[in-house]
C-alpha positions as CSV (number, residue, x, y, z in Angstrom):
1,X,-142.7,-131.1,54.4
2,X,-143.7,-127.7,52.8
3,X,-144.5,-126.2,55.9
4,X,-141.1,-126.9,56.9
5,X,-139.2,-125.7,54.3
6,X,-141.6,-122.3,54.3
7,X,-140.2,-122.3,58.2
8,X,-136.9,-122.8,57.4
9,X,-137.1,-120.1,54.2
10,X,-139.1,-117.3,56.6
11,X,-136.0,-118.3,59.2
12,X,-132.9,-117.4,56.8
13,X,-134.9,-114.3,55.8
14,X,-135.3,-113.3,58.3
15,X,-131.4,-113.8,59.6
16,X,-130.4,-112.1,56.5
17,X,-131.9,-109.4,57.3
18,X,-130.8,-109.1,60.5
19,X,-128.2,-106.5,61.7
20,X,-125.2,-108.2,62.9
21,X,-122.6,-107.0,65.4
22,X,-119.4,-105.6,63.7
23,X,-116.5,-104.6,66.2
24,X,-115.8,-102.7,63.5
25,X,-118.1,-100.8,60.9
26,X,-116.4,-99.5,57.5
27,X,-118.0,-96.9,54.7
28,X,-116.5,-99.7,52.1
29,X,-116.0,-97.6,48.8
30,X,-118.7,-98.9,46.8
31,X,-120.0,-96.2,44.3
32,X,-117.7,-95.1,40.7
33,X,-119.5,-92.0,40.3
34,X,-118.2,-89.0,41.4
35,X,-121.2,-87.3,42.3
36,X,-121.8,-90.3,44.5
37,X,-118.8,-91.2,46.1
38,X,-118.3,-89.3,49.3
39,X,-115.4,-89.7,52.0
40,X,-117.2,-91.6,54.5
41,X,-116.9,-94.8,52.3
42,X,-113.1,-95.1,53.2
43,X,-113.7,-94.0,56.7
44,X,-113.6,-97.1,59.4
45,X,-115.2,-96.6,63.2
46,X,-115.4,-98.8,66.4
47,X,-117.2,-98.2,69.6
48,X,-115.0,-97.3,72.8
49,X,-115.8,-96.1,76.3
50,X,-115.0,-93.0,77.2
51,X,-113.3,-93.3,80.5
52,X,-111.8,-89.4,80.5
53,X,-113.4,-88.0,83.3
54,X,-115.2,-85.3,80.9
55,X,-117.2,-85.3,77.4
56,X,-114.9,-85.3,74.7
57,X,-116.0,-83.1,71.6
58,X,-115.8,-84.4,67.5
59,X,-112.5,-84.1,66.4
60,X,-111.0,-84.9,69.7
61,X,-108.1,-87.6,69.5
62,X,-108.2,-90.5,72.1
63,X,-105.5,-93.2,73.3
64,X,-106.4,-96.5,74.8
65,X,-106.8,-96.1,78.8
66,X,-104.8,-99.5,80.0
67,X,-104.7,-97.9,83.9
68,X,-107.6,-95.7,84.6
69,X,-110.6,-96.3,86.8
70,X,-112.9,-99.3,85.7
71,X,-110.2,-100.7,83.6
72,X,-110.1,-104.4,84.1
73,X,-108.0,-107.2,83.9
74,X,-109.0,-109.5,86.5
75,X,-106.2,-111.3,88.6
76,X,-106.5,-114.5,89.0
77,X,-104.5,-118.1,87.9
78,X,-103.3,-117.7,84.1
79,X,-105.8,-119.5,82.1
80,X,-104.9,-120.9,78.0
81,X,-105.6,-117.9,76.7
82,X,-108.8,-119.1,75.0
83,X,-111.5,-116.4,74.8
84,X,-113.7,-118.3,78.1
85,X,-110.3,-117.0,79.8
86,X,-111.3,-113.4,78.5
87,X,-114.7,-113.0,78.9
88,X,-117.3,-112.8,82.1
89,X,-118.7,-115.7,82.9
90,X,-121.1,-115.1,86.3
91,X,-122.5,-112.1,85.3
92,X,-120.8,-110.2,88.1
93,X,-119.6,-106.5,88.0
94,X,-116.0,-106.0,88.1
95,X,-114.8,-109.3,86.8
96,X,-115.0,-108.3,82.9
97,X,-112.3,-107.8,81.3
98,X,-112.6,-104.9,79.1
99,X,-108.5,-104.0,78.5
100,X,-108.6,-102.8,74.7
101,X,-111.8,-100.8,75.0
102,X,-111.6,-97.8,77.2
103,X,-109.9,-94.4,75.8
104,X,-109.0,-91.2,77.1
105,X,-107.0,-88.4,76.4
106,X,-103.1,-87.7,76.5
107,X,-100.4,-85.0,76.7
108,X,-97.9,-87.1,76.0
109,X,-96.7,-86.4,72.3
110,X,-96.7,-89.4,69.9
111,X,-98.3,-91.5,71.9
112,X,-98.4,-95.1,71.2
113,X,-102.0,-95.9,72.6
114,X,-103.3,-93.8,70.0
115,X,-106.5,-95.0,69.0
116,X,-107.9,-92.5,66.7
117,X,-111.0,-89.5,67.0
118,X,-114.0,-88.6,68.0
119,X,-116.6,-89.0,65.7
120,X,-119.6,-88.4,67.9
121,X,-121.0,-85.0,67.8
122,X,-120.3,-85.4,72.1
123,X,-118.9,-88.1,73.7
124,X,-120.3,-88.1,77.5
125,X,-118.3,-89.6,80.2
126,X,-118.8,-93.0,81.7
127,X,-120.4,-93.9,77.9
128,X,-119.4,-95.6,74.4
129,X,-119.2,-93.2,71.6
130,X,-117.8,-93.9,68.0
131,X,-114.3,-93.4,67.4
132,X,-112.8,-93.2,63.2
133,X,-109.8,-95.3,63.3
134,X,-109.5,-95.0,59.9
135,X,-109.5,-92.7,56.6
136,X,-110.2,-88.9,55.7
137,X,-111.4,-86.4,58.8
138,X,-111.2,-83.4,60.2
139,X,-108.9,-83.4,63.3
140,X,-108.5,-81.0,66.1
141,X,-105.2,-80.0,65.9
142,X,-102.1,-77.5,66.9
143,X,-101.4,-75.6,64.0
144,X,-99.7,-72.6,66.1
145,X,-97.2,-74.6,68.7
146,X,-97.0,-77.7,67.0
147,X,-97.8,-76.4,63.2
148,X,-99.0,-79.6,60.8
149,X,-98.1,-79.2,56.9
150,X,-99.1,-81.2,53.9
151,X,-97.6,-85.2,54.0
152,X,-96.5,-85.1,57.4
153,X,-96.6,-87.4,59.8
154,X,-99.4,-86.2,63.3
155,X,-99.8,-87.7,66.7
156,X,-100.7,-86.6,69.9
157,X,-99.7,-83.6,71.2
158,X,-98.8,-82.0,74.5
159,X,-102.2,-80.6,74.7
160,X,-105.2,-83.0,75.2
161,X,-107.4,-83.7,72.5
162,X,-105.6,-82.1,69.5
163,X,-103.0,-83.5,67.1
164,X,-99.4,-82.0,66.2
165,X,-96.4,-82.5,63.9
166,X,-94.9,-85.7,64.8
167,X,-91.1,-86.3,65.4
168,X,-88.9,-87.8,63.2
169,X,-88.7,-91.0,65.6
170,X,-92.2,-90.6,66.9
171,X,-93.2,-94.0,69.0
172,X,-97.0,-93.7,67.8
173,X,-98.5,-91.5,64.6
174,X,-102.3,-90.9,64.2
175,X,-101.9,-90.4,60.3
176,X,-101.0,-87.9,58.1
177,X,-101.9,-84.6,57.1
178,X,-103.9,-84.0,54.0
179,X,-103.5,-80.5,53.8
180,X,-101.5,-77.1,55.5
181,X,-103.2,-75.9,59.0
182,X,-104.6,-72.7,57.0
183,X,-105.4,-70.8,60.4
184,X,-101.9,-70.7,62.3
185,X,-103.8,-70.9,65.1
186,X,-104.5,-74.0,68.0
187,X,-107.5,-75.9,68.0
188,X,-107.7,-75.7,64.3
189,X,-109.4,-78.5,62.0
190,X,-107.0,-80.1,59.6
191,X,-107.6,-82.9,57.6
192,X,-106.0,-86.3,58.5
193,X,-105.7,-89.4,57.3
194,X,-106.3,-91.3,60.4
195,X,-104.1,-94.7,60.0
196,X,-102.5,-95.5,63.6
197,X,-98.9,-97.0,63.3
198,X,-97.0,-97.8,66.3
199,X,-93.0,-98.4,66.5
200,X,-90.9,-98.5,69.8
């Protein structure tokens, strides 16, 4: 009998200790000091594929790809809609369906597949690569042609890869700036507090 319970102890251990697989991973503000507490504890990230066609760089801001090459949804008679109706089930290439986890870029300003940014140093093509969906980071963004200011309202821009002002009726927002562009130029870094909203 004690062997058993020593087996079933070493077992929960051990499961305990385990690293389990989060979708989504966040920083989850935990210290009080401020010497401590650092910005990545209200910053939020989840794995997509990066189905562009080229790297992406840090900072880069990626949409959902619902269309592009590998995307998959396979055809077939509706099922319930219970996850064995969503998932592969013969191990076969091509039948997976992975709608929901492929990005790419856009040029299409205010975007409502925005997803969120880069947060891999590089993000090859044709691999996963952490994305922030969440909280304080620096953003690639127009600050020349599509100048950001302090409380407004960013989204994709007409240039790939870089956030801008958003319009007043703006379908999809990335977040919200934190501070003024300081350069006036493009491709500047401007800090954004990445919270996707989507209206239509």
């Amino acid at each position: 009998m004690n062997r058993i319970k020593m087996v079933a102890a070493l077992m929960g251990l051990l499961l305990v200790g385990s690293s389990p697989a989060f979708a989504m991973m966040c920083g989850g503000g935990y210290s009080q000091t401020e010497s401590n507490h650092t910005i990545f504890e209200h910053a939020c990230y989840e794995y997509y594929f990066n189905n562009s066609g080229a790297a992406q760089t840090s900072a880069s801001v990626v949409i959902w790809d619902t269309a592009g090459t590998g995307v998959n949804q396979p055809a077939g008679v509706p099922g319930s809609g219970s996850r064995g109706d969503m998932a592969d089930v013969n191990a076969s290439d091509g039948d997976v369906t992975n709608i929901g986890t492929y990005i790419t870029t856009t040029t299409t300003a205010d975007d409502e597949l925005v997803v969120g940014v880069i947060d891999d140093d590089s993000c090859a093509d044709q691999s996963y690569c952490r994305v922030q969906v969440r909280g304080p980071r620096l953003v690639r963004c127009l600050d020349s042609s599509d100048a950001v200011g302090t409380g407004t309202t960013v989204g994709t821009s007409t240039t790939a890869g870089q956030c801008g002002d958003a319009a007043n009726d703006a379908d999809g927002n990335l977040g919200v700036a934190m501070e003024n562009g300081d350069s006036g130029l493009d491709n500047t870094l401007i800090w954004i507090w990445i919270d996707p909203s989507r209206t239509d």
